[in-house]
C-alpha positions as CSV (number, residue, x, y, z in Angstrom):
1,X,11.4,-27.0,7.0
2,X,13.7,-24.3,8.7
3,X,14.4,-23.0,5.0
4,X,10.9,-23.0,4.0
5,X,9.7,-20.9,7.5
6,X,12.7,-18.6,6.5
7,X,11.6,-18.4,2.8
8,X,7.8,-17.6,4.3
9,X,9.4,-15.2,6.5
10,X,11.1,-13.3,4.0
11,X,8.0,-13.6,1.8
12,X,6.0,-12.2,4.7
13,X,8.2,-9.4,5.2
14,X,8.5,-8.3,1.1
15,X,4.7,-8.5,0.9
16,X,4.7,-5.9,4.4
17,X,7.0,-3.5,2.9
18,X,6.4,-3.4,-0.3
19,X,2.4,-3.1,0.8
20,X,2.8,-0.3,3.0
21,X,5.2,1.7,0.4
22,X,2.1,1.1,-2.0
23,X,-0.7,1.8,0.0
24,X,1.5,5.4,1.9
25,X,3.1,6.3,-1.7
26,X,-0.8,5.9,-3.3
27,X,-2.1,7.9,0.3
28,X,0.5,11.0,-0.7
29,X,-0.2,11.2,-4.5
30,X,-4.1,11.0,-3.8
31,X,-3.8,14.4,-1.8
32,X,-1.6,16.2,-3.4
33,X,1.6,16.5,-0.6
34,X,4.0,14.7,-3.1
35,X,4.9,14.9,-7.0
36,X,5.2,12.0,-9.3
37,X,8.4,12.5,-9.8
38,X,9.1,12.5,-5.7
39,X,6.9,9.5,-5.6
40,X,9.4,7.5,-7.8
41,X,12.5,8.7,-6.3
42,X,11.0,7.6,-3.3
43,X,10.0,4.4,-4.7
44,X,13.8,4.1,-6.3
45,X,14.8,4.6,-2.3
46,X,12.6,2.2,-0.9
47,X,13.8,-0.4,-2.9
48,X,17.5,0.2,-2.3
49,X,16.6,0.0,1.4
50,X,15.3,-3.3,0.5
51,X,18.4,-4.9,-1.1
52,X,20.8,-3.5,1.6
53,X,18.8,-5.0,3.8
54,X,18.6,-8.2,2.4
55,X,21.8,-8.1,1.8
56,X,22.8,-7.5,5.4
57,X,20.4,-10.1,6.8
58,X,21.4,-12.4,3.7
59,X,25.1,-12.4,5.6
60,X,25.0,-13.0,8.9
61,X,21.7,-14.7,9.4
62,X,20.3,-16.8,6.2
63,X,24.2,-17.5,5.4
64,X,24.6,-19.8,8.6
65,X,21.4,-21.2,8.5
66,X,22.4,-21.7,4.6
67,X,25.8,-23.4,5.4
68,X,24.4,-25.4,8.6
69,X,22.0,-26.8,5.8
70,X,25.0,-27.7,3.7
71,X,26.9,-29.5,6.9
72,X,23.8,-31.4,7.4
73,X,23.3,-32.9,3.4
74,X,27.3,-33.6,3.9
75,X,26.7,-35.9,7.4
76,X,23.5,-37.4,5.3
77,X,25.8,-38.1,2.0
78,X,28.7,-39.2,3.7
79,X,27.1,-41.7,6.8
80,X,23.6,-42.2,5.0
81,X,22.0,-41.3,8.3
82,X,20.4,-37.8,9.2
83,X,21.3,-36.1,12.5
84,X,18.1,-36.8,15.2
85,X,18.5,-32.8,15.6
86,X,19.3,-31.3,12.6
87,X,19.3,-27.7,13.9
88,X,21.6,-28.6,16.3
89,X,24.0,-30.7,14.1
90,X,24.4,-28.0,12.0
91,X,24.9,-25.7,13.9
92,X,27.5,-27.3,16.3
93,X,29.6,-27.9,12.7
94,X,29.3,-24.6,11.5
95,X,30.8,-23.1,14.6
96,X,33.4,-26.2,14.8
97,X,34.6,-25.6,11.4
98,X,34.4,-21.4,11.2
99,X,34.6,-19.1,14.3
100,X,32.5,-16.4,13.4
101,X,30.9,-15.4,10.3
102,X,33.3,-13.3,8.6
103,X,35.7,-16.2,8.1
104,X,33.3,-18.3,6.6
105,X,31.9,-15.7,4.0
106,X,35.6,-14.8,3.1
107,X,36.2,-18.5,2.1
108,X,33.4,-18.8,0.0
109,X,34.5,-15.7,-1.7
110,X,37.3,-16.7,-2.2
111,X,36.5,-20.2,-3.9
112,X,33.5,-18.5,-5.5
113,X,36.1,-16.2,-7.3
114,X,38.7,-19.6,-8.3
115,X,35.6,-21.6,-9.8
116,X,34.5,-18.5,-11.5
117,X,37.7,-18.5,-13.2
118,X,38.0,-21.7,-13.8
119,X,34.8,-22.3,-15.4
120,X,35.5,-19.1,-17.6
121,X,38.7,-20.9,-19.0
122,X,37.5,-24.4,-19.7
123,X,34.3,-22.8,-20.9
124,X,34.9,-20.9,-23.4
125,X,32.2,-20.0,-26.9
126,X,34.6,-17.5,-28.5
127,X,35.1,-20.0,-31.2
128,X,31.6,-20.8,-31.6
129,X,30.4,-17.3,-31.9
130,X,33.1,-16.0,-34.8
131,X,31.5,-18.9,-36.8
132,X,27.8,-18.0,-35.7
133,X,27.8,-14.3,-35.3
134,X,24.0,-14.5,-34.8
135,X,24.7,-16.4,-31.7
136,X,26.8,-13.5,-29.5
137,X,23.2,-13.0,-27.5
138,X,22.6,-16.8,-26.5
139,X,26.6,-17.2,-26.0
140,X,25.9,-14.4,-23.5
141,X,23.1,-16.0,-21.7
142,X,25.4,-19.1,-21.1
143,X,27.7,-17.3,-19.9
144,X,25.5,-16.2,-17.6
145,X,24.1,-19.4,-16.5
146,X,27.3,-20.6,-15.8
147,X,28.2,-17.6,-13.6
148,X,24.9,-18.7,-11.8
149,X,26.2,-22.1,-11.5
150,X,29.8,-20.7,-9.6
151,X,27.1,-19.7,-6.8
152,X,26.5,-23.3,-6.1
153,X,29.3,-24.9,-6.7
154,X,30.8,-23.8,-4.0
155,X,28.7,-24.1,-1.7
156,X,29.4,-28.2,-3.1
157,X,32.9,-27.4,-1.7
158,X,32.1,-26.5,1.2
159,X,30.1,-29.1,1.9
160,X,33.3,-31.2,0.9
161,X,35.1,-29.0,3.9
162,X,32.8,-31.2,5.9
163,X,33.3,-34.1,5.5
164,X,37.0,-33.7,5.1
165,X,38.9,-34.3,8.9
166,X,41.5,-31.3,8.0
167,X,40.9,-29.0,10.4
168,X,42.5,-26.4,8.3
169,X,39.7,-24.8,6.3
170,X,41.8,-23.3,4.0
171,X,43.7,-26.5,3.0
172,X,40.5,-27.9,2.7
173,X,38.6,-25.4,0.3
174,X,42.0,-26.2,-1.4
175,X,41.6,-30.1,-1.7
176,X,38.1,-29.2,-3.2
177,X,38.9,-27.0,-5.7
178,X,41.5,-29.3,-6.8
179,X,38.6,-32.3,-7.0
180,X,36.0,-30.2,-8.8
181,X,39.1,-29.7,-11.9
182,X,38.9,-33.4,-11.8
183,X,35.1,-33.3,-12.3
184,X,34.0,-30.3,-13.3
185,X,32.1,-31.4,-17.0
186,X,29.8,-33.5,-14.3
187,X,29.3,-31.2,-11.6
188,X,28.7,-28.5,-14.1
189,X,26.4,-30.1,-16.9
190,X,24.4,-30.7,-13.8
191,X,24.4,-27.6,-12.0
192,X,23.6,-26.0,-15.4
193,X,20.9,-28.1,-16.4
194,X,19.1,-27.6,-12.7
195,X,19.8,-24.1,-12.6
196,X,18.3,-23.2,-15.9
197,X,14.9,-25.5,-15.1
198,X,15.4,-23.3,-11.6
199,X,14.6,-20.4,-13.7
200,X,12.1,-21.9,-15.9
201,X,10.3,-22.8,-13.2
202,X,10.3,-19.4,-11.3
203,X,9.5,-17.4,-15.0
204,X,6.2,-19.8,-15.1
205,X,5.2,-19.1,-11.6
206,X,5.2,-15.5,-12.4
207,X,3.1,-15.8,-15.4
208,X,0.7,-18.3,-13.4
209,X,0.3,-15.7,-10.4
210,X,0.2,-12.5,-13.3
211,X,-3.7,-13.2,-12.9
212,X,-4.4,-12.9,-9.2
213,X,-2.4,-8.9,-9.5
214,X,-4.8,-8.4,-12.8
215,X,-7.7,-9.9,-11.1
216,X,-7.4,-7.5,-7.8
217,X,-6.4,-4.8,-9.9
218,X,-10.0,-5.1,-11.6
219,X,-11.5,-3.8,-7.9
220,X,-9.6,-1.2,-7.6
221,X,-5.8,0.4,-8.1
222,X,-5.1,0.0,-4.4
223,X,-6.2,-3.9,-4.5
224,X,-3.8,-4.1,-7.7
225,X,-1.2,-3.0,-5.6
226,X,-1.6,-5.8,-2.7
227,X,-1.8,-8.6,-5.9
228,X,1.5,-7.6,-7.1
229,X,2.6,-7.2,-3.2
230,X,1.5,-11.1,-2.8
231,X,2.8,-11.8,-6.0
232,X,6.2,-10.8,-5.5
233,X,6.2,-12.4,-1.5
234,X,5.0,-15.6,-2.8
235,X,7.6,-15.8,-5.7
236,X,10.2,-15.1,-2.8
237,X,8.9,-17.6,-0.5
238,X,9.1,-20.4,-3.2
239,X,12.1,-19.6,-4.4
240,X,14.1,-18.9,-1.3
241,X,12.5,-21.7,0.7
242,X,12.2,-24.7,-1.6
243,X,13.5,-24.3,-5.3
244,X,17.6,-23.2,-4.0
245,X,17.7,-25.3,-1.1
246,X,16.8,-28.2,-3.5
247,X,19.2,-27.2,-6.5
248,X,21.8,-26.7,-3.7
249,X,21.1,-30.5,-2.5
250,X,21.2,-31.7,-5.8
251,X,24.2,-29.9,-6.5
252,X,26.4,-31.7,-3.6
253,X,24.9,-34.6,-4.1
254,X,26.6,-34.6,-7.4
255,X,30.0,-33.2,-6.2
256,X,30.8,-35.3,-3.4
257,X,29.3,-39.0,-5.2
258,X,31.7,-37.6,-8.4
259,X,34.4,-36.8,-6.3
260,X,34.5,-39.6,-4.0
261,X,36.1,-42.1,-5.9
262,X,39.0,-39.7,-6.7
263,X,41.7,-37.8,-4.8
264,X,43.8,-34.2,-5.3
265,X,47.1,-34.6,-7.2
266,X,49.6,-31.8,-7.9
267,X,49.4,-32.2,-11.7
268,X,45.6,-31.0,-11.8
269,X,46.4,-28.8,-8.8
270,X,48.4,-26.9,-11.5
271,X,46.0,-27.2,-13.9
272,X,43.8,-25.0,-11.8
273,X,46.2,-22.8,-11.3
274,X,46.7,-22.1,-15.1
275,X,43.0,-21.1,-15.4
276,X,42.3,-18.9,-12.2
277,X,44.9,-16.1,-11.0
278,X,42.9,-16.3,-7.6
279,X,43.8,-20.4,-6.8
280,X,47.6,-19.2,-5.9
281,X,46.3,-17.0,-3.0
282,X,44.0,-20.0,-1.8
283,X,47.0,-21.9,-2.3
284,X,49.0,-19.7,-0.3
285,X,46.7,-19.7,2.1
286,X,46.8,-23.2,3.0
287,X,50.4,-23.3,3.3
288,X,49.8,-20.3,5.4
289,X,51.8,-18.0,3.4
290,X,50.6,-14.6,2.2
291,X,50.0,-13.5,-1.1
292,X,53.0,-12.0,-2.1
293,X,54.4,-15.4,-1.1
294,X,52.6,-17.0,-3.2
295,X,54.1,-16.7,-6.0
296,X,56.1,-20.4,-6.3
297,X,54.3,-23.2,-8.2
298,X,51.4,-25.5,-6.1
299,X,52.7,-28.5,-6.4
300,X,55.2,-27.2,-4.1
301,X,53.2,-27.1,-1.4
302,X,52.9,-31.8,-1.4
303,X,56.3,-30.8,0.2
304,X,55.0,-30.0,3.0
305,X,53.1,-33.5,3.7
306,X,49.4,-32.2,3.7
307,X,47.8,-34.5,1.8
308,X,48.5,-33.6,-1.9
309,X,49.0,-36.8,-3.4
């Protein structure tokens, strides 16, 4: 319900902005102070204000809320019992786990980047397209998709971070990566098949609220402006607040039921390493060595007795 309230918050906010940009750009053009062409440079601006913004907020406020979300499906998953305060539960993990924000997102990144990698060298239609020219454009598309998929797969791994009692986040971000190579046709059929009904979903939303822009618009031009305004805030609000908090629970669900029965070995830890440059500096990391030291193989690092089997 906190995700939804953000998700209608954010909606909110798009449909405000974008409104008044409308209904102030339409105000200028009517009498004459601005040009076309200064209206859509303004336009151009307004927008870029918009995804910085978001961006910015996206961070260091939806971010935690995102990630307390995640430590709270990981208590559910693992105990089978929800927290009586969820808020709080969350919360109190998220600042056990990660001091401040910036440590958090630059683990993410940084497994976001090795299952990107990964995915890209297990995944691979190079083959499939030199037989089927015809099918470079569809090739593409999964490629895509699967880029899509790195987003929440990670977020799996982090949920994983929670429920594992290493209190070294980088050792375990490591363990997890390790147990998604041992799982990843699951985890990933999954997330794909999810991610691209996601998207289906959203594109027949769109079309069913085209009508209520067209219908406004049949008032006036400045009433056509608001539909599209509440148009694009609803589309927001839906798929912020309800469709990726639900692909992200399914999503974990997945990884940590798949993974549970199995534990990180050194011979797919160097697996992984063979398909994603980026896995030696998390390795290094969790030994606590920097990258330049990370050069020596990462089944080294079961010498140092934390946990590798």
């Amino acid at each position: 319900m906190l995700r939804l309230g953000i998700g209608l918050l954010c909606g909110l906010l798009a449909v405000v902005y974008f409104g008044a940009i409308a209904w102030f750009g339409r105000r200028l053009l009517e009498s004459g102070s601005i040009s076309e062409l200064v209206a859509v440079v303004g336009l151009a601006l307004s927008i870029g204000l918009f995804v910085a913004g978001w961006r910015l907020v996206s961070r260091y406020v939806l971010y935690l809320v995102k990630v307390a979300h995640i430590a709270v499906i990981a208590h559910v998953i693992e105990t089978g019992e929800v927290p009586s305060n969820q808020i709080q539960y969350g919360k109190s993990q998220v600042s056990e786990h990660f001091t401040e924000a910036s440590a958090l997102f630059a683990v993410d990144q940084l497994i976001k980047a090795v299952i990107t990698q990964f995915n890209g060298a297990v995944v691979s239609f190079s083959s499939l397209v030199s037989i089927v020219p015809n099918l470079q454009k569809l090739v593409q598309l999964l490629g895509k998709a699967i880029a899509i998929a790195a987003s929440y797969i990670d977020e799996a791994i982090i949920a994983y971070m929670f429920t594992n009692s290493d209190q070294n986040r980088w050792r375990s971000a490591r363990d997890g990566v390790v147990l998604y190579g041992k799982n990843w046709r699951s985890v990933l059929g999954s997330t794909l098949l999810i991610v691209v009904g996601m998207y289906a979903v959203a594109f027949v939303l769109a079309l069913a609220l085209i009508p209520v822009a067209t219908t406004l618009g049949s008032v006036s031009g400045q009433y056509q402006l608001l539909g599209w305004a509440v148009v694009v805030g609803t589309i927001v609000t839906i798929y912020t607040g309800f469709l990726k908090p639900w692909v992200k629970t399914v999503v974990i669900t997945t990884f940590l039921l798949e993974s549970r029965e199995t534990q990180p070995d050194s011979e797919m830890m160097d697996r992984v390493a063979e398909r994603s440059e980026r896995f030696q500096e998390l390795v290094g990391k969790a030994d606590g060595r920097s990258a330049e030291e990370g050069s020596q193989p990462p089944s080294e690092s079961i010498a140092s007795g934390d946990g590798i089997r």
